[in-house]
N, C-alpha and C positions, 0 to 999 in steps of 0.2 A: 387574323394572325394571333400566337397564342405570346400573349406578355411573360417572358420569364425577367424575375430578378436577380440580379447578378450579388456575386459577394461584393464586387467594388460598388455596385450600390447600397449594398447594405449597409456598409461603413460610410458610405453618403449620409446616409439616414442618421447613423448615431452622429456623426458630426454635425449634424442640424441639431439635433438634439440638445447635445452637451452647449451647442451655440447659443442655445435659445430661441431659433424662431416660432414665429406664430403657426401652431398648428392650420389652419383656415389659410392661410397666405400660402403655407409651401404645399397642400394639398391642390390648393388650384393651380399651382404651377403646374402639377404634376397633371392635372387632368385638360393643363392647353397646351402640355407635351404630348396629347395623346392617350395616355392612361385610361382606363374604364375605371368607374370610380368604386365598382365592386374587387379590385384587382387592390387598386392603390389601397383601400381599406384595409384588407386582407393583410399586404405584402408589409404598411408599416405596420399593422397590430403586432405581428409575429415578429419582427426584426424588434421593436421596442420592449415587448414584453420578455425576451431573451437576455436583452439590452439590460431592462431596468433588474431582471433577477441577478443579473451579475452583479449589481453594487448594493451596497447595504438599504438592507429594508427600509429604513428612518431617511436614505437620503435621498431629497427631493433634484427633479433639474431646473436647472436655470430658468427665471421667468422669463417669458417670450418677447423679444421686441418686436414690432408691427409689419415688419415687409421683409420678404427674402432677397435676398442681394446676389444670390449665386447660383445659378444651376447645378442640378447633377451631373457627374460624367453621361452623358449620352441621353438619360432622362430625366424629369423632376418626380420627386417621392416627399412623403408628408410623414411626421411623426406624431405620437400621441402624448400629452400632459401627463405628468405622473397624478397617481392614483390612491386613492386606497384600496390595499389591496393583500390578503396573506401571505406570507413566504411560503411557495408552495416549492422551490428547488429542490433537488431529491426526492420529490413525490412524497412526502410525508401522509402517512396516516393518522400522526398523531398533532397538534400544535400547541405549544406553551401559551396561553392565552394571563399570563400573572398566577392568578389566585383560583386557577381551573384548565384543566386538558382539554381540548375541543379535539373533537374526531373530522375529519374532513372524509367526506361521505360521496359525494359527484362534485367535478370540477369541470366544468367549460369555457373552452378560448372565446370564442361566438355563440352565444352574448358571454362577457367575463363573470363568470358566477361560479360561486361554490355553495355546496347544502354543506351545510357546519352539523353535527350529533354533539348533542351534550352541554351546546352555549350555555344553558340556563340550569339550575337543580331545580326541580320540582317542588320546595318550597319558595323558592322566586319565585317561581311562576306564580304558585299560589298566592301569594305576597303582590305581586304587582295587580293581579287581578282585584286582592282585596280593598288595594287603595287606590284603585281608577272606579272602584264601580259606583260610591258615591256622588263623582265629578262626571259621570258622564251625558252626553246629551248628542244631536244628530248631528255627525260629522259633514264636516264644511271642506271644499276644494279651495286651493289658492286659485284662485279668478286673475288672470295675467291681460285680461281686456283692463281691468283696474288695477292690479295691485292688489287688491285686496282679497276676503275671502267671500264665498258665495256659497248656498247649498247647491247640489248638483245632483238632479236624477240618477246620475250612474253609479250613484255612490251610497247607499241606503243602510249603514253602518251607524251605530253609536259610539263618541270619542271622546277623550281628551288628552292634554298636552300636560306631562312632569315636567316642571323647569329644569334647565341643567343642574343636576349637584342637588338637589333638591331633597335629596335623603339620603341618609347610609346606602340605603339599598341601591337607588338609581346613581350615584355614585359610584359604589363598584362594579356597576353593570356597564355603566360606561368606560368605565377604564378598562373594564378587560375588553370593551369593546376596540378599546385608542391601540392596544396594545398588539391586537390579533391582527387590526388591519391598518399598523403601522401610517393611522393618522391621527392627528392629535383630540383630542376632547372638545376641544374650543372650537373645532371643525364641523361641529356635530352641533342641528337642533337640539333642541327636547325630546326628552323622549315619548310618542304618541302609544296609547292604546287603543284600540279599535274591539268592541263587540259585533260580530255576526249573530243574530238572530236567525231564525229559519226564513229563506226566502231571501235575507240579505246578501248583497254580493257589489264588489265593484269593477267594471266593466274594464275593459283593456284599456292602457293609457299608459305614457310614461311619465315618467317620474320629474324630468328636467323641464324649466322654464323654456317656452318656444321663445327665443330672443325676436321672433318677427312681430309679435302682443306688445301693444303699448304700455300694459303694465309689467313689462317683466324687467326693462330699469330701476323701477322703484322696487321691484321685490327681491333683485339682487346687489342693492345696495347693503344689506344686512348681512354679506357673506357670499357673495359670488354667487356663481352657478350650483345647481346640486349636480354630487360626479358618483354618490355611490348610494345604494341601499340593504338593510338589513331588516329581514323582515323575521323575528323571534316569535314560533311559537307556544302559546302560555295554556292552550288544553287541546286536545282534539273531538270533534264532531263525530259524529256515528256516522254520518255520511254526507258528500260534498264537501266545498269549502276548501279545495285545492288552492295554488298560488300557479295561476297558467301563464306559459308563454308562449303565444301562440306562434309568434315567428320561425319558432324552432322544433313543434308541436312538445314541448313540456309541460308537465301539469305536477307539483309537490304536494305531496300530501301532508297535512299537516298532523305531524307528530311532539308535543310537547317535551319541548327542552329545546329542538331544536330551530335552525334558521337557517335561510336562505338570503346570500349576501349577492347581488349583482355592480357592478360600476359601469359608467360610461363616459367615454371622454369628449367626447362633445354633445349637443341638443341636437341633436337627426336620428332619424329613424334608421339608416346604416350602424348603428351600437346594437340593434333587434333587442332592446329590453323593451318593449310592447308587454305587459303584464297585466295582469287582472286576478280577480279574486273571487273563482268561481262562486255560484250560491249554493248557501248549506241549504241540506236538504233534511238533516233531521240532528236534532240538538243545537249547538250554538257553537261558535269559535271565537276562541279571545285571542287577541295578536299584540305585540307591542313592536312596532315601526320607526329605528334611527333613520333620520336621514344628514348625508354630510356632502357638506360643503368643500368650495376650492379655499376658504381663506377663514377667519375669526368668524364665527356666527353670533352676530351682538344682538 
């Protein structure tokens, strides 16, 4: 039987919303009313992302309290946490980002991403490149079996980490970063650069803490969950070296200046940010990678 949502459900939805409950709690409601949980996915992305375009960029919803209390008119529905995320209302080609115009280039509901033109000028690029490349060494995975970090075969890149604020430059790289996607600074690691060599690449993987690992209490105790990523590129390769998704078969290519931002509202694989980093095949690629948080990242 085919699930339609109705408008009085919709308005369900946002009144969960504005309520506060817990994402996770009113989704299982909805999926012991019955729901297919590729349906319920779908029906609140769309309804919220509507939702949250209609109120001002900067305002956040109500944090969640722990259990649903009410059913839907007829079914249960689940809503999504706000985001970070660009004001893309009116289809904008262009976006005030502060101190620089970003071009918004492809935009997608499933997975939520947008390829940004123009993040960076070409002497940033150049500029971040020159001051990671003395600091780097072979990058390390956050290990969620401990807490801690690990090296990891899948991942065969050279890296390091700018403290937040850490210079003029990465300073105003993050604020226009705070600013395009309407989440704060304090939100946001450090900022990582990563060198691809030839042959380097990092295998498909997402980006959020699996909350079932025994270490991913301890690794979001510094800032919650992670809900978005921007991934800024600082040169391009002769060939290879894309940014894939394979869930959705996309593959970016990497053009210097620009960036590819995705978010996800929960740690499951129904968000399809499943990404990877294909392998260069001739030259080298430099990237530099925010990622942000639900809360202060200390």
């Amino acid at each position: 039987m085919t699930q339609t949502v109705t408008p009085a459900l919709r308005d369900w939805i946002v009144a969960q919303a504005t309520a506060g409950f817990a994402p996770d709690a009113v989704l299982q409601a909805m999926l012991d009313a019955g729901w297919s949980e590729a349906v319920a996915l779908d029906a609140l992305e769309h309804t919220l992302s509507e939702h949250l375009a209609e109120r001002a960029p900067t305002q956040a919803l109500p944090q969640a309290p722990r259990q649903v209390t009410e059913a839907a008119p007829g079914r249960a529905e689940a809503f999504a946490p706000p985001l970070p995320q660009p004001d893309l209302r009116g289809a904008p080609r262009l976006l005030d980002a502060g101190d620089r115009t970003v071009e918004v280039l492809v935009s997608l509901r499933r997975p939520q991403l947008v390829l940004f033109g123009n993040l960076l000028a070409p002497e940033e690029c150049e500029a971040l490149v020159a001051a990671a490349r003395p600091r780097m060494s072979r990058s390390l995975t956050v290990e969620t079996q401990t807490g801690g970090e690990a090296l990891n075969a899948d991942r065969t890149s050279q890296g390091m980490f700018f403290r937040r604020g850490e210079s003029e430059l990465i300073a105003r790289i993050e604020a226009r970063i705070a600013r395009l996607l309407h989440w704060p600074v304090e939100h946001g690691e450090g900022l990582q650069v990563l060198q691809y060599r030839p042959g380097a690449e990092y295998k498909p993987h997402y980006d959020y803490f699996d909350p079932k690992e025994p270490g991913t209490p301890k690794i979001t105790q510094r800032g919650g969950q992670r809900v978005g990523t921007l991934v800024m590129y600082l040169n391009e390769p002769v060939r290879g070296g894309g940014t894939t998704f394979p869930d959705v078969g996309l593959e970016v290519a990497p053009q210097r200046g620009n960036a590819v931002f995705f978010a996800y509202d929960r740690p499951h694989p129904a968000t399809q940010t499943l990404h990877g980093g294909a392998p260069v095949l001739e030259g080298e690629k430099w990237v530099a990678t925010k990622w942000l948080r639900e809360r202060e990242f200390v």
